[in-house]
N, C-alpha and C positions, 0 to 999 in steps of 0.2 A: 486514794490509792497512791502508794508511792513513785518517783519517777526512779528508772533505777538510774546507772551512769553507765557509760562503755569508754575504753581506756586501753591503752597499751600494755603488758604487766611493770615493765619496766617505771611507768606513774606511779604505781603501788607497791612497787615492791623492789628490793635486790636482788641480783640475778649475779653468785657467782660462780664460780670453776672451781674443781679440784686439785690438788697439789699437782705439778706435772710431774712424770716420771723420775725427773733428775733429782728433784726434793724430796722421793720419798719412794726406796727401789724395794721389790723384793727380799732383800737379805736382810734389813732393818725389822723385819714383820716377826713378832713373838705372839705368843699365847699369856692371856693372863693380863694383857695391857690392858689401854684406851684402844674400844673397836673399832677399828676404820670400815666403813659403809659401802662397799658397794655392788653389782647389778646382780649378784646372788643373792644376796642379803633382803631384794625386794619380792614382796607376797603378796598377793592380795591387797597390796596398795597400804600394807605396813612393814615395818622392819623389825625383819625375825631376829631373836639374844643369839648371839654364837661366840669363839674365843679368837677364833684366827680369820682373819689377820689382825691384830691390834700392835699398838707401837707403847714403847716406855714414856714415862714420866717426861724424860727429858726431849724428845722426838715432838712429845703432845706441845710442850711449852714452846718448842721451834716452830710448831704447824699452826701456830692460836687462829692465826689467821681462817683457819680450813673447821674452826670447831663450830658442832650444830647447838642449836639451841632451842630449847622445847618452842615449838610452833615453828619450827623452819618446815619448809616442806623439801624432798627432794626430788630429782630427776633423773634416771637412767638416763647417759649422753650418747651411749656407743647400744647401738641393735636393739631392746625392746624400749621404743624411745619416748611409745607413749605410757610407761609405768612412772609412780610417783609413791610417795610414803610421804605419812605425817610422822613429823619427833615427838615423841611422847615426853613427859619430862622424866621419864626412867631413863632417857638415851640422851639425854642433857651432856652436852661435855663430849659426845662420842666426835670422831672426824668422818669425814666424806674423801670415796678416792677420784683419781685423775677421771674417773668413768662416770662418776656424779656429777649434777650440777643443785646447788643450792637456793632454794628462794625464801628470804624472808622480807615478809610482807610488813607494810606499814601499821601503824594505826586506823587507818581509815579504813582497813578492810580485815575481818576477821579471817584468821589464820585457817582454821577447820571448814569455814563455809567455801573460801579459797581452794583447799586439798578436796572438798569434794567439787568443785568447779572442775577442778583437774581428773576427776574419775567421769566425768559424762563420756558415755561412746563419742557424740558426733564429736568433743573436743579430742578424746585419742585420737581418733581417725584423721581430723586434721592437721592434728604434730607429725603422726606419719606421713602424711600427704608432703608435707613441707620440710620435712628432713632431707638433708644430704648424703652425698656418696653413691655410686655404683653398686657395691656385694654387701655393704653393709651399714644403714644407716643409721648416723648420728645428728645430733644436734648441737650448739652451743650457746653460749651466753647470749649475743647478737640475737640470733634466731628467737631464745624462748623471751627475752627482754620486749619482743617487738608479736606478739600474739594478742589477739585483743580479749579482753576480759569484761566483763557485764556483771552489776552488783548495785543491788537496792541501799539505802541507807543501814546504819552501822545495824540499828535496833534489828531489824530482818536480817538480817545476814545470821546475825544473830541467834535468832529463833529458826529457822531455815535450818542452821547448824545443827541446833539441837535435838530436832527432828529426825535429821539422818544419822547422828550420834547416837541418838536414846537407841536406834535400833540393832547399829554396829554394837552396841555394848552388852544388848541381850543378846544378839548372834555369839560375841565372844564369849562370855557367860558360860552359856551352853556346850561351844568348846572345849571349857575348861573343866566342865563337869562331865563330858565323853573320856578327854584325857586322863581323867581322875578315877572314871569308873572301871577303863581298860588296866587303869595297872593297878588299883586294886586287885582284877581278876588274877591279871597277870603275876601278880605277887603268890595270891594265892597258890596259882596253878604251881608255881617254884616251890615254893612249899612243901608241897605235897606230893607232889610228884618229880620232884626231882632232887630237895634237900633231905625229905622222909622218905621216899620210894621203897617200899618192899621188897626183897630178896626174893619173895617168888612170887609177885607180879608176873605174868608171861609178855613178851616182847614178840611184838610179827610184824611180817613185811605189808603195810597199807595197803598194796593191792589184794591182800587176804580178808581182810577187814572192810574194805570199801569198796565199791565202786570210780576206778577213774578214768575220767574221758578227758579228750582234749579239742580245742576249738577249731575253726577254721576259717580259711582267710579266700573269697572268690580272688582270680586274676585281680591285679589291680589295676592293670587297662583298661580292663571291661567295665568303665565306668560305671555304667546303668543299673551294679547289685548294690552300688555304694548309695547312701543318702542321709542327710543332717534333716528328714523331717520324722518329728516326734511320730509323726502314724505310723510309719514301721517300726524293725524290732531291733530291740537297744541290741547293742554289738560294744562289749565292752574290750578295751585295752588295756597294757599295762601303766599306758599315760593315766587312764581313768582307774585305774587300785590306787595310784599316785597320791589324786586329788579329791578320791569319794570321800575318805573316812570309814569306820569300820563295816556298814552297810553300803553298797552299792546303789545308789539310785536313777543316778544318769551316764550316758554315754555322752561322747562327741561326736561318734557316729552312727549309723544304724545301716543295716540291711533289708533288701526288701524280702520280702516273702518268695518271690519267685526266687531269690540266690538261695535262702535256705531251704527247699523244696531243691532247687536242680541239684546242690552243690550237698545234699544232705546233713545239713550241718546241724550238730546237736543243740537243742532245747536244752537250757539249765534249768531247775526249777528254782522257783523260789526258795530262800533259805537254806544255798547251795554254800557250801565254804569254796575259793577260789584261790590259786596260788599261781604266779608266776613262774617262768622256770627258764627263760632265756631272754638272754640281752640281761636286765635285770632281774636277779633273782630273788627271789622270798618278800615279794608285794602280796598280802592278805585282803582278803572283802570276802563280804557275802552278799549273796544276790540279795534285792528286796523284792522283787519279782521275777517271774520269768524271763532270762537273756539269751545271750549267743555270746562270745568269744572268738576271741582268736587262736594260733595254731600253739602262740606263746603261754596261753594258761590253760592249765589244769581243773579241774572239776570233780569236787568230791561229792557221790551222791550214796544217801542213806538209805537204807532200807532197814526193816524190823529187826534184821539180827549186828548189824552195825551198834559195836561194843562201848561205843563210848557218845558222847555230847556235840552236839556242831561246837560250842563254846571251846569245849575240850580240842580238838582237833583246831580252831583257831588259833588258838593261843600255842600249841607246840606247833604249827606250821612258820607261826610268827618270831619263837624265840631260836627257832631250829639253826645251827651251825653249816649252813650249805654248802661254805669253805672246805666241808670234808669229805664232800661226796665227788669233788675234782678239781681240776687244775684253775687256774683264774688267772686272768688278767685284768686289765684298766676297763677293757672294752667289755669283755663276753665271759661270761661263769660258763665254766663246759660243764653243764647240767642236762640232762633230758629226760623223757617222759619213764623210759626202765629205771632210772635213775630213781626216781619219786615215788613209782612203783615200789620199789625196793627198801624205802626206807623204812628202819626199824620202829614203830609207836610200840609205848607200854602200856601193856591192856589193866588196867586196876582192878580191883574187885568191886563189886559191882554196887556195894553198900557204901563206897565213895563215890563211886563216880558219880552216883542219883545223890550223892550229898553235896557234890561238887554244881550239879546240874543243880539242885535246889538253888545253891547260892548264886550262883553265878547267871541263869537265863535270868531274872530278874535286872540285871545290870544291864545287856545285853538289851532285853526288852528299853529299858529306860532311853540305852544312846540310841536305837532306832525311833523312838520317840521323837529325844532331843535332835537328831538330826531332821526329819519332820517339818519340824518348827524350824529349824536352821533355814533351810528351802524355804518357806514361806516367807520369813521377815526378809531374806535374801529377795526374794521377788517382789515385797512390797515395796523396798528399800530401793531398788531399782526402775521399780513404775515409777514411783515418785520422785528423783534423782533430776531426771530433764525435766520435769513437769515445774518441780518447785526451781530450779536453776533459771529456765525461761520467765516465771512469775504466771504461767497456767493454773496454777497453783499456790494460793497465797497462805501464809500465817497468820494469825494475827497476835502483836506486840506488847 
């Protein structure tokens, strides 16, 4: 068996800082450039393509110093301080802002076995633990230079890596094939009902068409209706349309059974379409099972004479223009439940819409599938995660 080492990161690695503010302000920032990296830009422990903020040619060649390079990994410094991202070599050349900090490791220690060293909970939990500041914590150079780190010889690091990669890469995979199958549909639906649409189609207000209810939320003092255990009943938010994907499957929170008996709060059923409609407006899911909600979403339920497809009504709940149904600001869409009630759908005839539902529930079926499998390799990829990091778990080379 191998012996591993333990070690500082600063042993293996460099650890450095972002431009500070004076080297590189706001008004310099364009679209179209070299993208500059930071704490928005981190997901899921990668770094999502976007345009802005990015700096010109000439800006990038002043910052050389601040450029990533495929295998750096990086660090949110300011408030979510235990997130991290690996550079792919697609974001080769990109820069990191005053809000990141950089680490690129040695040779002796593999770059990807490293970035997931950095995703174990007990290791988040401990960057938090040891962060600075009062209202908001950060970290720096110093700080993450001087965290201790544990790692077998190069060949396991190695294989360890691959391990937790081969999985990441079928999760993303599958992703890409949800994204693909949505606007597909999505296309479709444009198509045809809104670049072809029929002149005497009839148009009606959804609450003539469907059924819509709205969620409910107990006191939130009243701790006791509140609870994060999987045995009561999922209570979805609009945090959770956020981070589901097109089916719903999990909550953050749940309620118990006695809040929804006392507080009478509506049962979604399964394979219910959902829409947000305050604070933020026009987040889409469908249930995968029986839920509950809050006061924030809406609830569309079918019945035999409901004229059109859950597909269908997804997808125009999803492309719908909500900007016209009231006033807006930065903070709060002034939308509400008459509001949603009210709005216009166009009812097709009925030899499309069963031709739309032909093609379309098939896709539908597929991303609830793939998301399925997402959830699983997700939770094997995380049993195994501390197991193979401590060596409870070994490869072999």
């Amino acid at each position: 068996m191998s012996i591993w080492q333990e070690c500082e990161l600063e042993k293996i690695a460099e650890v450095q800082t972002g431009p500070f503010g004076s080297q590189l302000k706001n008004e310099q920032y364009i679209i179209g450039g070299t993208p500059v990296v930071t704490v928005e830009h981190i997901n899921n422990f990668r770094i999502i393509d976007f345009e802005y903020p990015s700096v010109t040619a000439e800006d990038k060649n002043r910052l050389s110093k601040y450029l990533l390079k495929s295998g750096d990994i990086i660090f949110t410094r300011v408030g979510s301080v235990d997130l991290s991202a690996y550079v792919k070599p697609s974001q080769d050349g990109w820069l990191f802002s005053s809000r990141m900090l950089r680490v690129r490791p040695n040779k002796e220690v593999d770059s990807i076995f490293l970035s997931y060293f950095f995703q174990q909970k007990r290791f988040r939990e401990y960057i938090i633990n040891i962060s600075v500041g009062a209202t908001m914590p950060s970290i720096n150079t110093e700080i993450l230079k001087k965290v201790q780190i544990s790692y077998p010889p190069l060949p396991e690091q190695k294989a360890i890596a691959s391990v937790l990669s081969s999985l990441d890469e079928k999760i993303d995979l599958l992703h890409r094939q949800n994204k693909t199958l949505e606007a597909m549909a999505e296309t479709l639906f444009r198509q045809w009902f809104v670049e072809e649409a029929q002149e005497d189609w009839e148009e009606r207000p959804l609450a003539e068409v469907v059924k819509i209810s709205i969620g409910r939320t107990p006191p939130r003092k009243e701790f006791h209706w509140f609870s994060t255990s999987s045995s009561d009943v999922k209570w979805v938010s609009i945090k959770d349309l956020g981070e589901s994907g097109l089916f719903v499957f999990d909550t953050s929170e749940y309620l118990t059974q006695e809040a929804v008996e006392n507080f009478n709060i509506p049962i979604i059923p399964k394979d219910t379409v959902l829409l947000s409609f305050k604070m933020t407006v026009g987040r889409v899911g469908i249930t995968a099972e029986p839920m509950l909600s809050n006061e924030a979403i809406a609830h569309f339920i079918f019945d035999e004479n409901t004229p059109f497809s859950k597909e269908y009504l997804y997808i125009f709940l999803k492309i719908f223009k909500y900007d016209s149904l009231g006033s807006t600001s930065s903070i709060v869409t002034a939308i509400n439940s008459s509001m949603i009630k009210e709005m216009g759908i166009v009812i097709p005839d009925n030899v499309t819409m069963n031709h739309f539902k032909t093609i379309t529930e098939p896709m539908f079926n597929k991303i609830r599938q793939n998301q399925t499998q997402i959830r699983t390799l997700e939770k094997l990829r995380d049993t195994l995660l501390p197991k193979l990091m401590s060596g409870e778990v070994r490869v072999s080379v």
